[in-house]
C-alpha positions, 0 to 999 in steps of 0.5 A: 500500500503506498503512503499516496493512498492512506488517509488521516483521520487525525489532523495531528498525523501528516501523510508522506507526501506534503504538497504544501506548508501545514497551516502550524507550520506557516503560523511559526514562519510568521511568528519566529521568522516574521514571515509575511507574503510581502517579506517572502516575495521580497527576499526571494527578489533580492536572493534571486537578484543576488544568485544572477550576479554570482558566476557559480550560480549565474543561469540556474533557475531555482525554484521558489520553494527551493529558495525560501527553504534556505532563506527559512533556514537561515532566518532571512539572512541573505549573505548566509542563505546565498552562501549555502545556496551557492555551497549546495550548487558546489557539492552538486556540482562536484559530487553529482552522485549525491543527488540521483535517485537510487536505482530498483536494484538497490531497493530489492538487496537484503540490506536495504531492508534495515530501514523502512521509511513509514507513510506518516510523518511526526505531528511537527512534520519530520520523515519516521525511519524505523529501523530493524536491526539483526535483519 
């Protein structure tokens, strides 16, 4: 059964698959972030503006969910988001492998089968892993 087709009962328990921000979730960006719609659209001109004028990041187009993870992350501190948006581009660059997908093959090893990634998440959003020693 894939984590797409259970439903909640329970508004305390998220699916796997999140298409958008829970409403707790956007209530903290507004209150420990000041996050507005205003800001958000604002720091995403300014950190896009930046990125264009860099040359490791000059011509990427990063989406606007992707940049205001790292402008979340970094409680609106441009310099800082940009340099970890610039460092992600480097890594990706370098270490490409990094970013693919694991094949089917990998999937069917024994050993693949130690953790188990479970089609809820935690009430505050985080991923469950559970994992099976002695397998």
């Amino acid at each position: 059964m894939s984590s797409k087709d259970m439903t909640t009962k329970s508004e305390n328990i998220l699916p796997f698959h999140v298409n958008s921000l829970p409403k707790f979730v956007v209530k903290k960006c507004e209150e420990e972030l000041n996050e507005t719609p205003d800001r958000k659209t604002k720091a995403l001109q300014e950190l896009r503006s930046m990125l264009q004028r860099n040359p490791e990041t000059r011509g990427i187009s990063f989406h606007d969910d992707l940049l205001a993870q790292f402008l979340r992350r970094n409680k609106y501190r441009m310099r800082d988001a940009h340099q970890n948006i610039q460092n992600f581009v480097i890594i990706n660059r370098n270490e490409s492998y990094l970013f693919k997908s694991v094949s089917d093959q990998y999937l069917d090893l024994p050993s693949s089968k130690a953790h188990v990634l479970l089609p809820k998440r935690c009430p505050d959003g985080c991923t469950i892993i559970q994992s099976r020693l002695g397998i």
